[in-house]
C-alpha positions, 0 to 999 in steps of 0.5 A: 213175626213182623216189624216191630218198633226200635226199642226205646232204652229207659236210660238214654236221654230220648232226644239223643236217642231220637236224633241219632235214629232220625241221622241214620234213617232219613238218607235212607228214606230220601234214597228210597223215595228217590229210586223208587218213588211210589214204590218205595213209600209203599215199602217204607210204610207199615203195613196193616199186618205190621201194625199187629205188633205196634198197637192194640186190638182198640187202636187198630180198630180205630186206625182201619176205620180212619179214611186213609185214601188211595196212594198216589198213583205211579204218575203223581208229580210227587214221584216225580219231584223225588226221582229228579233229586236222585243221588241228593245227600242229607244235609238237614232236618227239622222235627216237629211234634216228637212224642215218646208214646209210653206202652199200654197208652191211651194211644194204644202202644204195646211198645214204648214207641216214638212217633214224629208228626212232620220231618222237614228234611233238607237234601243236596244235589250238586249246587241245589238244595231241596227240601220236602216235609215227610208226615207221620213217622215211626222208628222201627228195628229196621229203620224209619217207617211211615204211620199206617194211619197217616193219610196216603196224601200227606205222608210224602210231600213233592221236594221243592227247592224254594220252601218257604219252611226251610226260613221258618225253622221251627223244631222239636229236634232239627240237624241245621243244614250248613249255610252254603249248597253241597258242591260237585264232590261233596 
């Protein structure tokens, strides 16, 4: 049996449940990244296999057909971003385009499923800030997974201490990052 999506409950109120996940999930996907760049997407995305026991037969027909590309190579200078922001701390997020995918939907769920298009996700390190969009999200029983039918090139964006999205801010759901960079020790 593979991984298989966290189980949504019918009466928890959806952005709380969304919110609590996205808190417990995204330091782990920021560490992962961080240690293990390429690697560690790769772990963190759903495998073909895997999405047996997210999607039906019609879905997963049409999501092999989808051109995905190739994952970036070991030496992308994404991999590099990450591993410079090793160590770095949570200390925002902003959710767009959060959708509770019902089962036996047109979408092809066999589980009530949430899906996030983009997180923008803001890290700490010492006095820099940082942030990166991460693409195509799913919550799983084991935690944040990437969508298998996002393209490889989208999925993970290089972290950039200047991004403009961070003054943007507009969000489904979001975590405001406090208004001052973590110091040494926080």
């Amino acid at each position: 049996m593979g991984l298989r999506p966290m189980v949504v409950p019918a009466t928890e109120h959806t952005e709380a449940f969304v919110s609590a996940a996205l808190d417990r999930g995204l330091p782990t996907m920021i560490r992962v990244l961080a240690e293990r760049g390429r690697e560690g997407y790769r772990a963190l995305r759903l495998g073909e296999a895997q999405m047996d026991g997210w999607l039906n037969e019609a879905a997963i027909t049409r999501d092999r057909s989808t051109f995905l590309g190739m994952v970036p190579g070991i030496n992308d200078r994404r991999w590099f971003a990450w591993r410079r922001w090793r160590g770095s701390v949570l200390l925002g997020w902003c959710a767009r385009g959060v959708r509770l995918q019902e089962a036996n939907g047109p979408e092809g769920f066999l589980q009530r499923t949430v899906l996030v298009e983009r997180i923008l996700v803001v890290g700490g390190h010492a006095e820099h800030r940082w942030a990166a969009w991460l693409e195509g999200v799913v919550l799983s029983q084991e935690g944040l997974r990437f969508a298998p039918w996002i393209p490889h090139a989208q999925s993970v964006e290089a972290p950039r201490r200047s991004h403009s999205d961070v003054d943007l801010w507009d969000c489904d759901l979001a975590r405001t990052p406090p208004t001052s960079a973590p110091q040494p020790g926080e």
